[in-house]
C-alpha positions in Angstrom: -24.0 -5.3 36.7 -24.5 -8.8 33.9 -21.6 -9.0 31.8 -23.5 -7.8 28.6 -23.7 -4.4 31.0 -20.0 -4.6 31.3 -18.9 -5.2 27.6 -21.7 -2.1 26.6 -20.0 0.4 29.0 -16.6 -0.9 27.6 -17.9 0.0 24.2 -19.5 3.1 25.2 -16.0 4.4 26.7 -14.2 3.1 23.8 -16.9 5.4 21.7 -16.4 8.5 23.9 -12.5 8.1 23.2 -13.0 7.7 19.6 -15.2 10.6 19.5 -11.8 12.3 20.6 -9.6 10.2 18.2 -11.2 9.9 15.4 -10.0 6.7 14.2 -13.0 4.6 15.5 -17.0 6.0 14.4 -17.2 7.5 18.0 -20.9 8.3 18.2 -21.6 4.9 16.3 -19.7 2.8 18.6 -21.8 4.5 21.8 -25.3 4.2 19.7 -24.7 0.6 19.0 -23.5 -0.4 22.6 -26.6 1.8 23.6 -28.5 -0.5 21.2 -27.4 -3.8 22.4 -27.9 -2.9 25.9 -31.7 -2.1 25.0 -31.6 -5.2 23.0 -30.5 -7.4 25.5 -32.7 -6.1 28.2 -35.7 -5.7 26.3 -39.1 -3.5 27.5 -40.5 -0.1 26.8 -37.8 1.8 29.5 -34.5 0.4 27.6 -36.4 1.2 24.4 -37.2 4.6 25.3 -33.7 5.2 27.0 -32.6 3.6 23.4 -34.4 6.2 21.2 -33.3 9.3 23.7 -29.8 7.9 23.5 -30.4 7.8 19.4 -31.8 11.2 19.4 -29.3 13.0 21.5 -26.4 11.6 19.1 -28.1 12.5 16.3 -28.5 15.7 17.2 -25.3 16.0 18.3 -23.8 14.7 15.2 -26.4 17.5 12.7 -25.2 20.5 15.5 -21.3 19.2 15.0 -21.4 19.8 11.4 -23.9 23.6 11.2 -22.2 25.4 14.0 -18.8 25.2 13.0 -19.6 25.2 9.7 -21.4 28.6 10.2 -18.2 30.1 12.1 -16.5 29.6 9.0 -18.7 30.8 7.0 -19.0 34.0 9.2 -14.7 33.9 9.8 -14.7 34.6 6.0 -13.7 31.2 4.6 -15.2 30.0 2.0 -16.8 26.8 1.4 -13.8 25.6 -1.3 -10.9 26.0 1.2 -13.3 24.0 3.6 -13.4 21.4 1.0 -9.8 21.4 0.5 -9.3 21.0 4.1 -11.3 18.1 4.4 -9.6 16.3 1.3 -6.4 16.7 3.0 -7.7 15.7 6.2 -9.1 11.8 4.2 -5.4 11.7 2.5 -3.6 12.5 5.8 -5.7 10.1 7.8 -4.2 7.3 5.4 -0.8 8.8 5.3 -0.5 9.5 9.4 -3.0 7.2 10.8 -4.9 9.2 14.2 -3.5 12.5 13.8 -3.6 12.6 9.6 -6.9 13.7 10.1 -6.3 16.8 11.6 -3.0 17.7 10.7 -4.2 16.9 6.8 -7.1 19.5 7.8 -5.4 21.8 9.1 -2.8 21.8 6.3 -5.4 21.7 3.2 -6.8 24.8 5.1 -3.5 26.7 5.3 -2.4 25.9 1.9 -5.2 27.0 0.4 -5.8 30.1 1.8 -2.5 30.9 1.4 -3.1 30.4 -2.3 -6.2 32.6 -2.0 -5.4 35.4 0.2 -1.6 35.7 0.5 0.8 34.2 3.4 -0.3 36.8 6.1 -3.6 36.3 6.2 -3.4 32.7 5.7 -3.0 31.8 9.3 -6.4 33.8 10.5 -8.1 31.5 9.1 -6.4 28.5 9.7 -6.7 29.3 13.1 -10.3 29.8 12.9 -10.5 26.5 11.3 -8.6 24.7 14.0 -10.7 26.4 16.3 -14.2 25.3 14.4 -12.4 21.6 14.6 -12.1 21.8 18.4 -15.7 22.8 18.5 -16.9 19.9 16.3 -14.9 17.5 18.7 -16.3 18.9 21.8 -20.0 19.0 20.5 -19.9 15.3 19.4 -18.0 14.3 23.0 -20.9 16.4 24.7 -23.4 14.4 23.1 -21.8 11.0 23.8 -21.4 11.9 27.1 -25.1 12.8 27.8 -26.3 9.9 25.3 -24.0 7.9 27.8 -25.8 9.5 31.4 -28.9 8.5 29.7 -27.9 4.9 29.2 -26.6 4.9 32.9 -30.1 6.2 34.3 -31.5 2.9 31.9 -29.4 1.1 34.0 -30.6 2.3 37.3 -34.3 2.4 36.6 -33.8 -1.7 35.2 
C-alpha cells in the first residue's frame, strides 16, 4: 500500500465514523478520500471505481432523507413538528457539540407534539422519530461502507 493509500483509508474510516457522529460531513469526507485516491492513481478503473463510489453515496444520502421521511409521514407526524425537530437539532448541535444534534432533535420533536397532541401521545411519536433518526444513520453508514468495499476492490484491481 503507497502512503497516499494509507492517508485515503484513514480518511475514509474517519468518514464512516462521522457518518455515526455527525460532527464531521461523513459521506463527504469518504467521497473526497475516494476522490483523491482516483486522483492520485489516475486511469479509467480508479475513475470508474470513483463514479460507483460517488453514485452509491449519493444514493445513499437521497434514500437517507425519503425513507425516514416517509415513516413519518405514515407514523402521523406532520411535516411542521419535523421542522421543529430539525431546528432544535442545528441549536443543540451548537449548544452540546456531537450529541446536540440528536438530543436537540429529539427534543424539538417532543415538545412540539406535545404542544399539538397532548403529553400522552407525545412520546409515540417521538419515539417514531428517534427511530426514523436511527434509520437515516444506518442508511448513510450502509452506503459509506459499500462506497468504501468499492474503493477497496479499486485498490486490488490497481
Amino acid at each position: 500500500m503507497s502512503g497516499v493509500e494509507v492517508l485515503v483509508a484513514l480518511a475514509i474510516a474517519v468518514g464512516l465514523v462521522g457518518i455515526l457522529v455527525p460532527i464531521l460531513p461523513g459521506s463527504v469526507l469518504v467521497l473526497a478520500a475516494v476522490l483523491v485516491w482516483a486522483w492520485d492513481v489516475g486511469g479509467t478503473t480508479a475513475w470508474v471505481v470513483f463514479g460507483v463510489a460517488a453514485t452509491v453515496l449519493v444514493a445513499g444520502g437521497i434514500i437517507k432523507v425519503l425513507v425516514p421521511n416517509r415513516r413519518l409521514k405514515d407514523a402521523g407526524i406532520p411535516a411542521s413538528t419535523q421542522w421543529i425537530g430539525a431546528a432544535l437539532g442545528v441549536v443543540g448541535f451548537f449548544v452540546v457539540p456531537v450529541i446536540g444534534l440528536f438530543i436537540g432533535f429529539v427534543l424539538g420533536v417532543y415538545l412540539a407534539e406535545h404542544h399539538r397532541l397532548g403529553a400522552a401521545a407525545a412520546w409515540p411519536s417521538t419515539k417514531h422519530a428517534l427511530r426514523a433518526v436511527g434509520l437515516s444513520i444506518l442508511i448513510e453508514l450502509v452506503a459509506g461502507v459499500l462506497a468504501t468495499a468499492v474503493w477497496v476492490a479499486g485498490v486490488v484491481l490497481t
